[in-house]
N, C-alpha and C positions, 0 to 999 in steps of 0.2 A: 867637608864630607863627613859623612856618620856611618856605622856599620852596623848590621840589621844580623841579629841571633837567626841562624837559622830554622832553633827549634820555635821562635816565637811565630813562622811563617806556619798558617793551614798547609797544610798534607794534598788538600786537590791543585792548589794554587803551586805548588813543588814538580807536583806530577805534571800539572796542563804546562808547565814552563821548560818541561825536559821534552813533554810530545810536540809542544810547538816546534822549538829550536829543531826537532827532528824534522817535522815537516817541513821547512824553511830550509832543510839540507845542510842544517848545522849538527851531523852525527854526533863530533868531537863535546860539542858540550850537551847535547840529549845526553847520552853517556854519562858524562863525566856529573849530569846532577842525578841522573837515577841514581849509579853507583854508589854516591852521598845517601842521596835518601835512605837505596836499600841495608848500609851502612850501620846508619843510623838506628833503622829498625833492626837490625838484628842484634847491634847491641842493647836494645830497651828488653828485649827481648832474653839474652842473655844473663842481664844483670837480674832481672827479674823485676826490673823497674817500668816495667809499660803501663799505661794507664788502666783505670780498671771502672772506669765510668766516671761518670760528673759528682762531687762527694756531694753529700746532703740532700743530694733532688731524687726523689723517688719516681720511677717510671710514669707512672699517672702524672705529677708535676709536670718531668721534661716535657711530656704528649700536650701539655694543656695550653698549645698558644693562642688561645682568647678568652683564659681565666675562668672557664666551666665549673673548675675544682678551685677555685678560691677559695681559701676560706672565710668565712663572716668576722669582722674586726679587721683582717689584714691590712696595714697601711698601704699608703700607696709605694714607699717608699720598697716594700716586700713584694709587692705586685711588678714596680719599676724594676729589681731584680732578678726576678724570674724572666721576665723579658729578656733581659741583655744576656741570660744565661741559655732560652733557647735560639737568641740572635746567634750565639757564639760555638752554637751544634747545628748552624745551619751552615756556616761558614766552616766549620771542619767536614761537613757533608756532603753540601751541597745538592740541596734537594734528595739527597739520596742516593744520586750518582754514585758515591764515595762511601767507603765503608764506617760503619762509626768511629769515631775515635779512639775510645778503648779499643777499639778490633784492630790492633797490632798486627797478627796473624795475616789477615786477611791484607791490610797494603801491603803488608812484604812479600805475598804471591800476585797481589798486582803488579806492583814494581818490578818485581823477578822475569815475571810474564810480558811485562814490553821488554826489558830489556833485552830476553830472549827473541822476541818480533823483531828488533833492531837486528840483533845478531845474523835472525835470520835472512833477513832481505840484503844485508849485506853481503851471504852466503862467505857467516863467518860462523862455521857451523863446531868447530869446537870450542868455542866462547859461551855460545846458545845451548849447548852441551853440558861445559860446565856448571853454568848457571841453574839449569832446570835439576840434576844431579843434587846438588847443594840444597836444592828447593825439596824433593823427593827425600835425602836422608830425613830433613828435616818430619816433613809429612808423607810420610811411607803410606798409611792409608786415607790420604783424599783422594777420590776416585779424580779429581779432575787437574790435579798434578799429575798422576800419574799417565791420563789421558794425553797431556799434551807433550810429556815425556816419551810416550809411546810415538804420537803421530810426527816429533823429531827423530826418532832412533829410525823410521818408515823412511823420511825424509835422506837420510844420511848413509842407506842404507843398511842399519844394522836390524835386519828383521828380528831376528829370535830373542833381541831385546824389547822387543815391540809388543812382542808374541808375551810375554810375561807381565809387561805394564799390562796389556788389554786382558788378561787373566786376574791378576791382581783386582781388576775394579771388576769383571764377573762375580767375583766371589764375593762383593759386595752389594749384587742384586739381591731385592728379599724372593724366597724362592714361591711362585705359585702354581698353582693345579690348572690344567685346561689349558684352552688358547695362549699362548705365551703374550699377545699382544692384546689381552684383555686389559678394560679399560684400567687407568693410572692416571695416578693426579700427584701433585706436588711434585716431592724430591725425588720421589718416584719415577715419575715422570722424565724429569731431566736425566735421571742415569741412567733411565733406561734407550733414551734417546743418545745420550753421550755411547752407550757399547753399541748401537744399532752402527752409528757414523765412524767407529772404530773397526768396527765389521767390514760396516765400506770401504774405508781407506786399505783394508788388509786385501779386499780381493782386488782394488786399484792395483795395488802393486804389485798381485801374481797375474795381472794383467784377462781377471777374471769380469769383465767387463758389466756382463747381464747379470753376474752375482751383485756386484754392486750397486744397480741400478734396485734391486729387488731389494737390498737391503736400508737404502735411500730414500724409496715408497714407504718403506714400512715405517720410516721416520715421521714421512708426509701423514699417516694415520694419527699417530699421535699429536705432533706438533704441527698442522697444517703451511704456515706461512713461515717455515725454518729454513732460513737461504739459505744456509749451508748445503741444505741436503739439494734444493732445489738447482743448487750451483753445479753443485757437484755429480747431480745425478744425470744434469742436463751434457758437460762436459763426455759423461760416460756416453751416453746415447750417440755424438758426434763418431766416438770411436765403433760405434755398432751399426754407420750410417745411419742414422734416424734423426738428421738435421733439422727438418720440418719438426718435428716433437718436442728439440730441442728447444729452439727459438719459441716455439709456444707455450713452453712450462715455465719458461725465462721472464716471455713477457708477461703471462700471466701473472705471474709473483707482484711484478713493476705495477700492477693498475690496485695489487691490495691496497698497497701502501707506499705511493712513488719516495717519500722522502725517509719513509724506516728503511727501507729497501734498496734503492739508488745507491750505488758505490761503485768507485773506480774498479772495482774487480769485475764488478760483476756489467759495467760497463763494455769494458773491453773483451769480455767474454763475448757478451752481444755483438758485436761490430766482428767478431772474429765469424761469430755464427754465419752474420749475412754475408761476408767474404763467400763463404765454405759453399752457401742455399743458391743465391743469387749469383748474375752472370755480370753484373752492373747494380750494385749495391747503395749506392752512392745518394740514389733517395731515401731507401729506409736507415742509411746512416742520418742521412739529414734528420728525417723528423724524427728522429731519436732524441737528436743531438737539440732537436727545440723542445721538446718534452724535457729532455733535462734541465734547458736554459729556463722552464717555466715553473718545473715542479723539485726536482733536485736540491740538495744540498748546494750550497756555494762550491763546497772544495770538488765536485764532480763535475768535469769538463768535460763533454762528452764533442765538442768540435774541432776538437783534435786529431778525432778519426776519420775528418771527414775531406773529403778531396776537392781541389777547386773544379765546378765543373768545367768540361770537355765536351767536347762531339761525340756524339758516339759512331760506332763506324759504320759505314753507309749498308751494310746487309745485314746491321737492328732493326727489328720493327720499334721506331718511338713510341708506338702506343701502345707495348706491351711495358716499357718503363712507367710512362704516364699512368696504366691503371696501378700501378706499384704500389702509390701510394694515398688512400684514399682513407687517411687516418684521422679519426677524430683525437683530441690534446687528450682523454682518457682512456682512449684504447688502442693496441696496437696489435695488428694484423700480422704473423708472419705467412710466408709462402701466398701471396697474392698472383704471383709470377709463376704462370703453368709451366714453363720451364728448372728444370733442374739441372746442377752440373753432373754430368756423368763420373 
């Protein structure tokens, strides 16, 4: 047997081996490698030793993987290394996925950030607590620490700490004249869409229902295909009976882009819808459930939700089921069924 330095291992290969063991329902060690990782970074961090990029390779270089910027004379032996030196920034990357290497910073708010998802689904809410705290002294103004600081404190019930995270990243919009939702692009963009969906979650939870829905749209103007909002806004609608509405901006979302989009969330969110519209669901669960066996990610199982069938009881009209479902594999129909539950 041999034993492998942990810092000689890639950083995504660390992380995908703590989300795995998580998804496999092994919490105990998910945990117990982020807490390492995060560990780790925070002491690179501390010491003042964290990396600071690739030495000797100028940004043009590391970019150059098919030797564009070569230079004339170069052996091949100079060429052979430059290779092995952007092979070895793809493997701490990973396409991209990952932040770069030097960016310290930036995995120890990823790693922080699952850890606290872990925390949170095990509804071990002052571990998730602590953790995003520790993350915040450190980064007082990243609006999007601060965000997901906010929408735990919402969670956990502590509003009026909420109420300050989401002021905090306010005061880090840049301020403009006219229409408040005049066009924005970049980073822009994204903070402004992160206070729109903090907006929302605040009237969610003064139980301000249509406020939220308005604030969720306004998200959809800017970022059109943002599940978040489209999850959540659809969610809101259920509670304002507007089921029909809901399941149609649902599935609308599902035919942009079935595989960016399909998740177990937003799955069982559906399958809740047609419970709620439908009187006898059990077809539009089905061809849900084959749209996802066709187009879905592997880890979304959508035939879980669905029931063996049954008779139905004899004073159904079968042919009002039957027309239910008349779905072609790219689009889905809600509310085909003129009936409603009262």
């Amino acid at each position: 047997m041999f034993s492998i330095d942990q810092d000689e291992i890639p950083f995504p290969l660390r992380y995908l081996h703590a989300t795995a063991n998580y998804e496999m329902k092994n919490t105990r060690d998910a945990l117990a490698t982020l807490c390492k990782v995060q560990l780790d970074l925070q002491k690179q961090l501390n010491s003042g030793k964290a990396p600071s990029g690739v030495p000797g390779v100028s940004k043009q270089e590391e970019d150059d993987m098919f030797g564009v910027f070569q230079k004339q004379g170069s052996s091949e032996s100079e060429a052979e290394a430059k290779t092995n030196k952007l092979i070895k920034r793809e493997i701490n990357e990973l396409f991209g996925l990952f932040p770069p290497k030097e960016s310290t910073d930036a995995k120890l708010i990823m790693v922080s950030f699952e850890l606290c998802r872990i925390h949170q689904r095990q509804s071990d809410f002052r571990n998730a607590y602590m953790t995003l705290s520790k993350l915040v002294q450190r980064y007082p103004n990243n609006p999007y620490v601060q965000s997901r600081m906010g929408r735990l404190c919402l969670e956990a019930g502590r509003k009026q700490e909420a109420v300050d995270c989401f002021t905090t990243i306010q005061k880090l919009l840049p301020k403009r004249s006219g229409d408040p939702l005049e066009a924005v692009s970049g980073g822009d963009a994204d903070l402004e869409v992160t206070c729109l969906l903090n907006k929302g979650f605040m009237s969610v939870y003064d139980g301000d229902y249509k406020g939220a829905i308005e604030s969720f749209r306004k998200v959809l103007t800017i970022k059109p295909a943002n599940m978040i909002a489209v999850n959540n806004s659809a969610t809101c609608q259920i509670f304002c009976n507007e089921t029909l509405k809901a399941i149609e901006s649902v599935e609308k979302l599902i035919k942009v882009d079935a595989r960016k989009h399909l998740n177990e969330q937003l799955v069982s969110n559906l399958m809740s819808f047609y419970d709620i519209q439908f009187p006898f669901p059990n077809q539009q669960k089905t061809t849900l459930a084959d749209f996802c066996a066709k187009q879905a990610k592997d880890n979304v199982n959508a035939a879980v939700y669905v029931q063996k069938p049954s008779q139905p009881p004899p004073q159904v009209n079968q042919s009002m089921n039957n027309s239910a479902l008349s779905l072609s594999q790219s689009q889905f129909v809600g509310g085909m069924v003129p009936q409603q539950r009262r």
